[in-house]
PABAFI-33374 format. One record per residue (C-alpha): residue number from 1; x, y, z. Coordinates in Angstrom, 3 decimals. Layout:
<sites>
SITE  pos        xx        yy        zz
SITE  NUM         X         Y         Z
...
</sites>
This chain:
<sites>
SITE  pos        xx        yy        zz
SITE    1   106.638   126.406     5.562
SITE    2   105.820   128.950     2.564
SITE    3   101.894   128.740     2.030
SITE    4    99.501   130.996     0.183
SITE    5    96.154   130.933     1.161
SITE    6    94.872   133.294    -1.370
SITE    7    91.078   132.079    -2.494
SITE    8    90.504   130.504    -6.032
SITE    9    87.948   128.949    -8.153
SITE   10    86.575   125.603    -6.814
SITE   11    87.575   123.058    -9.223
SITE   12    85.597   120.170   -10.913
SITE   13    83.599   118.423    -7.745
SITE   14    84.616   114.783    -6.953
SITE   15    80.904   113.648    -7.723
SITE   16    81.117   115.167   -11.294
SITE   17    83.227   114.284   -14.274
SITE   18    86.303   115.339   -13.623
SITE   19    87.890   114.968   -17.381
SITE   20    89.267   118.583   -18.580
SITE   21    87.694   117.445   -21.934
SITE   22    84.630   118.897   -20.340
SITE   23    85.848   122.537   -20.729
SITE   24    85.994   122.465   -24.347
SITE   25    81.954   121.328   -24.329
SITE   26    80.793   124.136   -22.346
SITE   27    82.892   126.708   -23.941
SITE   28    81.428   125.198   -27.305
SITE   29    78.045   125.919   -25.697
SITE   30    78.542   129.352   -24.245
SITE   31    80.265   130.875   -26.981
SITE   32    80.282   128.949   -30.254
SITE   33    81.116   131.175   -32.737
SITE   34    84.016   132.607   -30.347
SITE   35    88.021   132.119   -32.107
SITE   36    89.817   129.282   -29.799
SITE   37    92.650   128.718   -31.959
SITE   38    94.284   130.616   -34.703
SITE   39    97.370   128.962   -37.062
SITE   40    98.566   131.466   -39.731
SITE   41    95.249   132.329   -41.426
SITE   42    93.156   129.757   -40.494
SITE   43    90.725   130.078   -37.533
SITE   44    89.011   127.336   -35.552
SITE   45    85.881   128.347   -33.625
SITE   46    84.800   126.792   -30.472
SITE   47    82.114   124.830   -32.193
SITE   48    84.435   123.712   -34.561
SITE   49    87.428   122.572   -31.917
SITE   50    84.751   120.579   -30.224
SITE   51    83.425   118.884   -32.806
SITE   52    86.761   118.106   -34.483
SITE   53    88.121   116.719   -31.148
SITE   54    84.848   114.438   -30.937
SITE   55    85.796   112.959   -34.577
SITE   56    89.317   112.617   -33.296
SITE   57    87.774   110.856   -30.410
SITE   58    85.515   108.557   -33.069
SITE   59    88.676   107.487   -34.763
SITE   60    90.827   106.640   -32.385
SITE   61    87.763   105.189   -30.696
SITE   62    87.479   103.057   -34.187
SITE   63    91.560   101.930   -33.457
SITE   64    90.730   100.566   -30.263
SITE   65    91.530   103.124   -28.078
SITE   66    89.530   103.088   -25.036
SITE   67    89.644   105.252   -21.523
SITE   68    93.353   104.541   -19.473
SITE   69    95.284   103.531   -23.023
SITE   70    98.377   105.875   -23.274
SITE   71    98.468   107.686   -26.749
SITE   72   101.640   109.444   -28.000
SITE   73   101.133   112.858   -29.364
SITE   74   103.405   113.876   -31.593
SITE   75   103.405   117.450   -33.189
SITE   76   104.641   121.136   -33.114
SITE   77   102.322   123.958   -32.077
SITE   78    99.924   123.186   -35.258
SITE   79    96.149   123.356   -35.014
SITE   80    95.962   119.587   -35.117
SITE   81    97.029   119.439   -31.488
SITE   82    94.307   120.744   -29.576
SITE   83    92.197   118.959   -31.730
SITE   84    93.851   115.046   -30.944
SITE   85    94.878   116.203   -27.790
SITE   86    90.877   116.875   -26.435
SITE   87    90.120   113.672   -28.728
SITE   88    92.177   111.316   -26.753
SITE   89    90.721   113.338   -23.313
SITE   90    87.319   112.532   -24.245
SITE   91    87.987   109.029   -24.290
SITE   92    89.424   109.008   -21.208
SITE   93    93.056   107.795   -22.558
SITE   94    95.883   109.572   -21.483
SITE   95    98.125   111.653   -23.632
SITE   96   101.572   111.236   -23.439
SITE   97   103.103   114.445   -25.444
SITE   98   106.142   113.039   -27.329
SITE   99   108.695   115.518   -28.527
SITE  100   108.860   116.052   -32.183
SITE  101   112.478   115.965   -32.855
SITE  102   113.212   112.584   -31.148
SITE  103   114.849   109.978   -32.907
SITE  104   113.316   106.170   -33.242
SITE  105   115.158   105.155   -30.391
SITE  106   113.972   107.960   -28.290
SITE  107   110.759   107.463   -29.024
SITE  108   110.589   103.751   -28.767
SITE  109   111.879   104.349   -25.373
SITE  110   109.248   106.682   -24.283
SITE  111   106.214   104.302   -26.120
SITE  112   107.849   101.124   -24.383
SITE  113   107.778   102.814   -21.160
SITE  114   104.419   103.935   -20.897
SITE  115   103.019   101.327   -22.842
SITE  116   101.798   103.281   -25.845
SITE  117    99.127   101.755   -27.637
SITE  118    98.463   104.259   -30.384
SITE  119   100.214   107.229   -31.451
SITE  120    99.384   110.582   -33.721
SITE  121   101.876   111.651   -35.759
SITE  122   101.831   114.702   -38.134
SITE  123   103.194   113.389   -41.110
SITE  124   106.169   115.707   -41.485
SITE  125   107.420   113.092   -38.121
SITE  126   105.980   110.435   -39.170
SITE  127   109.444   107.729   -40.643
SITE  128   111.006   108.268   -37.023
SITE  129   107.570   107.147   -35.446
SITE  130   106.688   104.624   -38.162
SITE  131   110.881   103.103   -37.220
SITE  132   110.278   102.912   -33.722
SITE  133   106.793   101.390   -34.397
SITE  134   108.553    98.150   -35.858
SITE  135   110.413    98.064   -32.430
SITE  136   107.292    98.705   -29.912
SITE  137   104.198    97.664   -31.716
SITE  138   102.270   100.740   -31.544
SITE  139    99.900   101.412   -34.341
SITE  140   100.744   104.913   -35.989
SITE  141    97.763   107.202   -37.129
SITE  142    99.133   109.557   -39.303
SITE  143    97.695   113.109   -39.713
SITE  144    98.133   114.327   -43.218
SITE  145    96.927   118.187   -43.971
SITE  146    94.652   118.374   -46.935
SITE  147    93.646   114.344   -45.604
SITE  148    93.156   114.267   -41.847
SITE  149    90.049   116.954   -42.459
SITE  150    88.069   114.548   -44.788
SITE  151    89.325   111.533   -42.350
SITE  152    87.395   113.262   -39.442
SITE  153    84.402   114.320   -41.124
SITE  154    83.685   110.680   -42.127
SITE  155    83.374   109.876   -38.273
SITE  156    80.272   110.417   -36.519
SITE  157    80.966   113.149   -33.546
SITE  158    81.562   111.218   -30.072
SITE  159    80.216   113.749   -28.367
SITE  160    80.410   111.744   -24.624
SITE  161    83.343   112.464   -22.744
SITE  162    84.035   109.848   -20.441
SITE  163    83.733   109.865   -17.053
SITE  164    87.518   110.568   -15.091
SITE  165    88.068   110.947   -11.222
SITE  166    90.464   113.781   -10.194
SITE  167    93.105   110.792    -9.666
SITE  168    93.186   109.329   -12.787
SITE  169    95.894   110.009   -14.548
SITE  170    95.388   112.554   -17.779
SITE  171    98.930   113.383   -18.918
SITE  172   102.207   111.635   -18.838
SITE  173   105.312   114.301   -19.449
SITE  174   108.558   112.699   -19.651
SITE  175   111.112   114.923   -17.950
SITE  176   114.398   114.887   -19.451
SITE  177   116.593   114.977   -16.330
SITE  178   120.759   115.560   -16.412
SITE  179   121.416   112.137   -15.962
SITE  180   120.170   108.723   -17.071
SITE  181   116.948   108.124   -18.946
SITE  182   113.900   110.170   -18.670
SITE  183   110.993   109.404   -16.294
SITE  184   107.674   110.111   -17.128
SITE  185   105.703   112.157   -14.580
SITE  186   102.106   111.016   -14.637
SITE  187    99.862   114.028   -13.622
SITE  188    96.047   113.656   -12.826
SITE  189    92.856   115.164   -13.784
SITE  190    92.918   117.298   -10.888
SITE  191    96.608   118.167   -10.802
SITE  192    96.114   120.317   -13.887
SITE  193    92.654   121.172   -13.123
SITE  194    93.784   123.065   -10.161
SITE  195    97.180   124.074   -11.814
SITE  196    94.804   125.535   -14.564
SITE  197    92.214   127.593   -12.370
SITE  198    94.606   129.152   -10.133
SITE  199    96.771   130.233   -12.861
SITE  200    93.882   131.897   -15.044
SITE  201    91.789   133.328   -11.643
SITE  202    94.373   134.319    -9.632
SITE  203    97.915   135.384   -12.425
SITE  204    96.894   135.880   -15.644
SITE  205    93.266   137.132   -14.896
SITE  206    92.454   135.222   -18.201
SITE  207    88.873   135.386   -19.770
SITE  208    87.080   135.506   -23.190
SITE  209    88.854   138.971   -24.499
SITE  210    92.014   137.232   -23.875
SITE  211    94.640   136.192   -26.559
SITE  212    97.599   133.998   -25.757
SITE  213   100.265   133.896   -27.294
SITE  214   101.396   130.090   -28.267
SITE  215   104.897   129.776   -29.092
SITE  216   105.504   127.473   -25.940
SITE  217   105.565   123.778   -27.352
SITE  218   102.959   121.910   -26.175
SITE  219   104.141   119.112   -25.554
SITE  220   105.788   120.299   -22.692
SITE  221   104.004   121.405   -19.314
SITE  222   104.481   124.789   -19.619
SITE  223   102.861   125.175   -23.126
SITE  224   100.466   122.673   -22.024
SITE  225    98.811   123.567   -18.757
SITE  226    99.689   127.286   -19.227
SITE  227    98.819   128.324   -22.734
SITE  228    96.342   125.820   -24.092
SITE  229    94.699   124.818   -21.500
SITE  230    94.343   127.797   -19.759
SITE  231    92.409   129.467   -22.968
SITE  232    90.350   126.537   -22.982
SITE  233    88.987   126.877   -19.474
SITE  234    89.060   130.724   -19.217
SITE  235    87.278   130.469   -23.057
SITE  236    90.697   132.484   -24.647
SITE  237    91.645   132.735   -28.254
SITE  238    95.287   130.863   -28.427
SITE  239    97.068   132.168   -31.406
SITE  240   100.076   129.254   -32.791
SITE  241   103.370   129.854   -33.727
SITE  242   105.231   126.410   -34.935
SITE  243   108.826   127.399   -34.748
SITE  244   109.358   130.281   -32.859
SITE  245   111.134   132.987   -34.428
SITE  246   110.992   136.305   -32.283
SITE  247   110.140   138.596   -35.971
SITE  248   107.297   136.198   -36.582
SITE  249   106.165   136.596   -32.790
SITE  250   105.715   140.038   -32.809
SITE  251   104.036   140.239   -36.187
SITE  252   101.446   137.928   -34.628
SITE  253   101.399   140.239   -31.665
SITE  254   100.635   143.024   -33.822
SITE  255    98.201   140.974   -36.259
SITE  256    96.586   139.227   -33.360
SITE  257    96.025   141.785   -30.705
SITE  258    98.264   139.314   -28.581
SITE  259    97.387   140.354   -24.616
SITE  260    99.532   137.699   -22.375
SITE  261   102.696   136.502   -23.879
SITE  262   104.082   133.348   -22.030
SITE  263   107.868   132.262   -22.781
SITE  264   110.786   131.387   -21.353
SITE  265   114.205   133.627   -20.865
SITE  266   115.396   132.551   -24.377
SITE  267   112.341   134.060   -26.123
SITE  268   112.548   137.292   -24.526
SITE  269   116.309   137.491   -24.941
SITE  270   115.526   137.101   -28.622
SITE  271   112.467   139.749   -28.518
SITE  272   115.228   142.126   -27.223
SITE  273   117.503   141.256   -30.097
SITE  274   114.851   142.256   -32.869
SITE  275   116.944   146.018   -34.061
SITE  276   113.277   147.472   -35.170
SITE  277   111.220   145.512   -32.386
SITE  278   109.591   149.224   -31.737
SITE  279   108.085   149.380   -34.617
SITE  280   105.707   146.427   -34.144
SITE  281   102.391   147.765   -32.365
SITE  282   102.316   145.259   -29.105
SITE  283   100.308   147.869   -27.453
SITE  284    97.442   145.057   -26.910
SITE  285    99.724   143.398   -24.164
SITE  286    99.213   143.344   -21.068
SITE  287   101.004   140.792   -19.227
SITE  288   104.375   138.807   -19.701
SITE  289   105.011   135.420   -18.328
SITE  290   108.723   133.724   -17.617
SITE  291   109.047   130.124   -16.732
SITE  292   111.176   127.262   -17.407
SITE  293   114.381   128.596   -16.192
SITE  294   115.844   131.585   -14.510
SITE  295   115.147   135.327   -15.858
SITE  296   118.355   137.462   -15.652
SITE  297   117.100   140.792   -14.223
SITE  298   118.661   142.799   -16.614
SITE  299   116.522   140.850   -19.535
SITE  300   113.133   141.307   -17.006
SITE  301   113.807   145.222   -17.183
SITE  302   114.714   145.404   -20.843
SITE  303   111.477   143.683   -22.201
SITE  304   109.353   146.101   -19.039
SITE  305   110.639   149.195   -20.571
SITE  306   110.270   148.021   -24.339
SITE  307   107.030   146.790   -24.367
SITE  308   106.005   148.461   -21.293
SITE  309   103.857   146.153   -19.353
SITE  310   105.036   143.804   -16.215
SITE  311   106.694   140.600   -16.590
SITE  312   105.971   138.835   -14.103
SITE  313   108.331   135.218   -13.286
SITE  314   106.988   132.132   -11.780
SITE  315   108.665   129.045   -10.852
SITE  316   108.057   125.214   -11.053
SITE  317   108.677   121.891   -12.817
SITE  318   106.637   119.351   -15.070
SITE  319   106.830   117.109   -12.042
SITE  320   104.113   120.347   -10.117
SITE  321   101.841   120.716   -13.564
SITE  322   104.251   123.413   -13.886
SITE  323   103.672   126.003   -11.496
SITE  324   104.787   126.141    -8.039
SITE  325   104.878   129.975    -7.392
SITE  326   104.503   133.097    -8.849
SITE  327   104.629   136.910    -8.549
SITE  328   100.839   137.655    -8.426
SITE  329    99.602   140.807   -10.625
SITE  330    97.964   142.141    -7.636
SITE  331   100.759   142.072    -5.202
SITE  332   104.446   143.593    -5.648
SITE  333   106.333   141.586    -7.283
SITE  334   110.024   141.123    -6.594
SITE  335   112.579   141.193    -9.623
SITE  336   114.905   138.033    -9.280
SITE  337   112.436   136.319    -7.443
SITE  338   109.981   133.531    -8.603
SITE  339   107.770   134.851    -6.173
SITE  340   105.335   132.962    -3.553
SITE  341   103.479   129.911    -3.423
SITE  342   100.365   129.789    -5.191
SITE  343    97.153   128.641    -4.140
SITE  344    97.051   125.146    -2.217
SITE  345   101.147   124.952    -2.559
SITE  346   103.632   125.072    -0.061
SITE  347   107.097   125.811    -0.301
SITE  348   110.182   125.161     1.835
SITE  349   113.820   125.276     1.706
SITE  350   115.663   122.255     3.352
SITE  351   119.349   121.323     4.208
SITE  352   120.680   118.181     2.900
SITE  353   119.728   116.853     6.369
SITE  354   116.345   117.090     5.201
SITE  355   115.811   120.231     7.843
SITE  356   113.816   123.486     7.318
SITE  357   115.990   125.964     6.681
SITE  358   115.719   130.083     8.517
SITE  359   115.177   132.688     5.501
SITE  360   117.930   133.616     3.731
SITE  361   119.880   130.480     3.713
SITE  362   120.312   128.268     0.516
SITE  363   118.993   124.993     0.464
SITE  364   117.155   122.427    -1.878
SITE  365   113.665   123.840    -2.592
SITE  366   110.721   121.573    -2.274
SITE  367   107.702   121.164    -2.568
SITE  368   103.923   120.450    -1.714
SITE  369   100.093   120.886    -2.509
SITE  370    97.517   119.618    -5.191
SITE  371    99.745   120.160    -8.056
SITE  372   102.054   117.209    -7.262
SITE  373   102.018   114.656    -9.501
SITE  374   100.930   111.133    -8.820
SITE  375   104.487   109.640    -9.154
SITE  376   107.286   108.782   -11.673
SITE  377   105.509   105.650   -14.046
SITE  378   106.798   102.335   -13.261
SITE  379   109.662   103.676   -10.823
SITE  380   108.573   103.514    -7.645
SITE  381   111.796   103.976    -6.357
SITE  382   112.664   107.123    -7.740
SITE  383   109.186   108.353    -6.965
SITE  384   110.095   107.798    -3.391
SITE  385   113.470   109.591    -3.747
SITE  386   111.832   112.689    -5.124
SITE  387   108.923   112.519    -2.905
SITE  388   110.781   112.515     0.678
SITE  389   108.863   113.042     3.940
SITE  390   105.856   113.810     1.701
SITE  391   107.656   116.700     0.385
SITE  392   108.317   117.177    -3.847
SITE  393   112.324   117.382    -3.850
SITE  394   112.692   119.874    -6.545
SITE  395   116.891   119.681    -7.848
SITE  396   116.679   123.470    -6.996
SITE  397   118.839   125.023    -4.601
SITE  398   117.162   128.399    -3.446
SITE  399   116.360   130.719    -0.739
SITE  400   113.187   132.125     0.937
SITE  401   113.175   135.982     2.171
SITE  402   111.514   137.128     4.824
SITE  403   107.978   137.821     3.301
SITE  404   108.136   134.475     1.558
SITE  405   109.357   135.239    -1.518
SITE  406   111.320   132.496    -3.173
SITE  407   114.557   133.168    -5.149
SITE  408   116.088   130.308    -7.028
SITE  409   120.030   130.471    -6.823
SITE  410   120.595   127.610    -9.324
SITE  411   120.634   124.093    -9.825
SITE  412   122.034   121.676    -7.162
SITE  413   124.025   119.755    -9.983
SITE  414   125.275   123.234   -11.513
SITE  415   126.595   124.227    -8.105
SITE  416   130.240   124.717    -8.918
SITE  417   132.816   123.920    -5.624
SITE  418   135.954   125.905    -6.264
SITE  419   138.539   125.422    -3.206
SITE  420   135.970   124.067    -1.362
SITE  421   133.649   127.277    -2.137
SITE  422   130.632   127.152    -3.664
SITE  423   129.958   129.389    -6.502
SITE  424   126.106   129.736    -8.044
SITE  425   126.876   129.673   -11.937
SITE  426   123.313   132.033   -11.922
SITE  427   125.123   134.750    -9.864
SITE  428   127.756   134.693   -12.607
SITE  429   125.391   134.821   -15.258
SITE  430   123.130   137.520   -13.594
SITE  431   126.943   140.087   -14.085
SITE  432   127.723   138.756   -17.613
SITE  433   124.339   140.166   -18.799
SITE  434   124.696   143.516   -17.886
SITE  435   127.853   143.689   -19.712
SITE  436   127.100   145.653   -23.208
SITE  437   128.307   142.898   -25.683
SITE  438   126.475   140.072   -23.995
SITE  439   123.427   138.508   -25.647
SITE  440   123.447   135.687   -23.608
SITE  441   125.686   133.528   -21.170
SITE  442   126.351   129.926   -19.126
SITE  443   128.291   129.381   -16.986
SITE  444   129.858   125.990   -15.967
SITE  445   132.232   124.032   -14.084
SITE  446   134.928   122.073   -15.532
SITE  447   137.143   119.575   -13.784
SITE  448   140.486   121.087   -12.493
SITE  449   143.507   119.175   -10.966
SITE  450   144.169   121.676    -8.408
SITE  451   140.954   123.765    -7.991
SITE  452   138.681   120.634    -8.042
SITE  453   136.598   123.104   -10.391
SITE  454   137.072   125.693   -12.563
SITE  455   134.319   128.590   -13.217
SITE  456   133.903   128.547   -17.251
SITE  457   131.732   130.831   -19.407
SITE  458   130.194   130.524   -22.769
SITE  459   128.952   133.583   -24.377
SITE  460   126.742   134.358   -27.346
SITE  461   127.767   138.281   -28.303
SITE  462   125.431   140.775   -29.780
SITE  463   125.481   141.393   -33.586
SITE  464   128.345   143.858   -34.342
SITE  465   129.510   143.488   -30.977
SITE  466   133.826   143.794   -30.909
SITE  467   135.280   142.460   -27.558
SITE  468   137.486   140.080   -26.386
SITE  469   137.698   137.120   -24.042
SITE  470   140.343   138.354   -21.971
SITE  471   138.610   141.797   -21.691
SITE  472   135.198   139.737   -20.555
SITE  473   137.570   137.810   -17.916
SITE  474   138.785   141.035   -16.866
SITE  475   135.620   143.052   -16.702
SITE  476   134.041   140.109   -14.567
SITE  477   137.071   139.963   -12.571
SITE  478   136.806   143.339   -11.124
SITE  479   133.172   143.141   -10.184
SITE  480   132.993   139.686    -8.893
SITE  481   134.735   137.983    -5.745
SITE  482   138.098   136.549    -7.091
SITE  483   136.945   132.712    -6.719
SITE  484   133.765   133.563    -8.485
SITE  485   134.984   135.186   -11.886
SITE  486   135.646   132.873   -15.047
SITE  487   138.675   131.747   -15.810
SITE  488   138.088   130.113   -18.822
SITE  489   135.510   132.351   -21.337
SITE  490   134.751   131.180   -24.864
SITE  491   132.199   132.736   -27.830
SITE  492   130.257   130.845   -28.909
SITE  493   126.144   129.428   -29.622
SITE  494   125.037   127.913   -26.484
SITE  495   123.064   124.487   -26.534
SITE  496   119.437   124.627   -25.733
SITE  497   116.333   122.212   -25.650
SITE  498   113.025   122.565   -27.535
SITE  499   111.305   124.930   -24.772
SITE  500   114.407   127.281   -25.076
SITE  501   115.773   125.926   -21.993
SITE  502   119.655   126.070   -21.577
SITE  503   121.085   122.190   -22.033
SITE  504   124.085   122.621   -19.563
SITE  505   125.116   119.492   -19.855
SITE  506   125.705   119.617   -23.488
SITE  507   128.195   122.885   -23.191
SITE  508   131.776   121.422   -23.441
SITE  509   134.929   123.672   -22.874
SITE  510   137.988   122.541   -22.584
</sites>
């Protein structure tokens, strides 16, 4: 099995508190007067984050809301996060990050599931949560700009953060899955307390110089563990974006002094798109991160040699609070690959017999160490099918080289079987973006009554671009094996979620 036993910072001792709410306190009380978040033009200190989260805490404390209640968070990549987010931590409660575009039902799904008792609501999102309030129960606290400031200031400062063990549960991240409703991943205290430290001590080198970019939504894993709370613990400045729009993103590069950038392929495909990207001054970064899903190579080069620093990919799911693996910033790095296990994680690749795999054979990619989650809420029998033979089952089919480098190959549902062979829709993919009119491209199969599958593509074209279908179908065909090219190629805007992550499921072609 994959391991990396690469040394990292202790984390929080069993006989101590364990709540993360205690890194915002002693950041508060090392360096006060230090920026911790930045919205726009407004700036919230250290001090200031801390005491606004312990007036969060005071009010929800005030609604009843008392350590182990599950509290819905519901808001964009606004200031207000942080803020309710380390309010509900110091009570002990446990956040459960609701995305902001869901509907009622959606949401009264997700509150019903994990037994919501309160949620916060920005007030822009507020008539979906308020409808699906009528169907669950759940008392809405609604934060109004201009309102919510005056509403925390009359609340005296709950300045105790309750005591947590590293089991308890902290966050509860409900995946969204290809099939059937979405499970919600319960992750403890210490699953993102280690996720945290080894990401900022061992990959991003993080610290108090540091500014991260935020354009990853935080209610997801990745924005979560990787951008905000990693500036909280390494003491960072993160600097919000809302609604990411790659223009906006590099003038807050520019006006920020921006030094790690974390997004996803989608975000850096975009970055790429900008026509006068070069004449935004990113000089002030240092490092790129790619998560979420798989970086074409020929996007990994483009944004090395525009912004010329290293972009470095890591792999992993909400269900491993995210990461799994990484290419380390003091190792070599491998393009395509996700890179190696980081500390206190183990990686394997397993046939559907549940067998190790040799390198270089493709297999389902799972998964072990102290970033596990706890289980899947309430399902205890889908917890157990994911967690097999004490091993995370990841979804992923992938392969491990001979150094131990992992490289995902795609996702065992997206495996298309074409007389009887299997085609990888990411191989497919990988070709269509190094063809000169591609912006971006999915591939998928489609049912076929003599094939069993067919190999379809969607494409987004540059601006300006002029080709045709037929001349992508033919330029693939001579480059790729004949049962791997697509037959079927359409133009078009492909479907994606709210972290920028491809939604293949959604892509119909006929």
């Amino acid at each position: 099995m994959a391991g990396n036993d690469a040394s990292s910072s202790t984390v929080t001792d069993t006989t101590s508190n364990a709540n993360i709410a205690t890194w915002l306190t002693s950041q508060a009380a090392i360096r006060p007067d230090a920026p911790a978040v930045k919205q726009g033009e407004l700036t919230i200190s250290y001090a200031r984050l801390d005491d606004a989260s312990a007036r969060a805490a005071a009010l929800l404390e005030a609604h009843g809301v008392k350590a182990g209640d599950r509290v819905s968070l519901i808001m964009p990549n606004v200031a207000y996060f942080p803020i309710a987010y380390y309010g509900i931590l110091r009570l002990g409660a446990v956040v459960v990050p609701t995305n902001p575009l869901l509907k009622a039902g959606e949401i009264s799904y997700v509150w019903q599931d994990s037994e919501v008792s309160v949620a916060v609501v920005l007030d822009m999102f507020a008539p979906e949560a308020e409808k699906a309030a009528k169907d669950t129960g759940t008392e809405v606290i609604t934060f109004v700009p201009g309102r919510i400031e005056q509403q925390l200031a009359d609340h005296i400062p709950r300045t105790e953060i309750t005591r947590r063990d590293p089991d308890d549960t902290v966050v509860i991240l409900y995946t969204s899955g290809t099939t059937g409703r979405p499970k919600g991943a319960e992750l403890t205290q210490h699953n993102i307390s280690s996720n945290v430290i080894t990401s900022v001590d061992t990959l991003f080198h993080g610290g108090p110089d540091d500014v991260i970019f935020g354009g990853l939504p935080l209610f997801h894993s990745f924005g979560q563990t990787c951008a905000m709370n990693t500036s909280v613990y390494g003491g960072s400045c993160l600097a919000l974006l809302p609604r990411f729009d790659p223009v906006e993103a590099l003038k807050i590069i520019e006006k920020e002094k921006v030094t790690t950038f974390l997004g996803v392929p989608t975000m850096y495909m975009a970055l790429l798109a900008v026509p006068d990207k070069e004449s935004y001054d990113t000089s002030s970064l240092r490092l790129a991160v790619s998560g979420g899903s798989s970086l074409p190579v020929e996007v990994l080069r483009g944004v090395e040699q525009t912004f010329d620093l290293k972009l470095l990919e890591g792999y992993g799911l909400s269900e491993t609070s995210p990461v799994a693996t990484f290419n380390h910033p003091d190792r070599p790095s491998k393009p395509g690959s996700v890179g190696i296990p980081i500390h206190g994680v183990e990686i394997a690749v397993v046939g559907p017999d549940d067998l190790e795999l040799p390198a270089g054979e493709v297999g389902e990619v799972v998964i072990r160490g102290e970033n596990i989650m706890k289980g899947y809420l309430n399902k205890p029998e889908a917890t157990a099918e994911a967690m097999r033979n004490g091993w995370f089952h990841s979804g992923d089919l992938g392969r491990l080289d001979d150094d131990g480098f992992l490289f995902i190959v795609d996702r065992v549902k997206d495996m298309i079987v074409r007389n009887a062979y299997n085609v990888y829709p990411r191989e497919v993919e990988e070709l269509l973006f190094t063809h000169p009119a591609v912006a971006e491209a999915a591939v998928v199969g489609v049912p076929h009554p003599e094939h069993g599958e067919e190999i379809a593509a969607l494409i987004t074209l540059k601006p300006d671009a002029e080709v045709t279908e037929d001349e992508i179908r033919e330029w693939t065909k001579e480059r790729i094996a004949a049962y791997k090219y697509p037959r079927i190629v359409k133009f078009g805007a492909i479907p994606k979620g709210p972290t920028g992550k491809v939604l293949k499921r959604e892509i119909k072609i006929n």
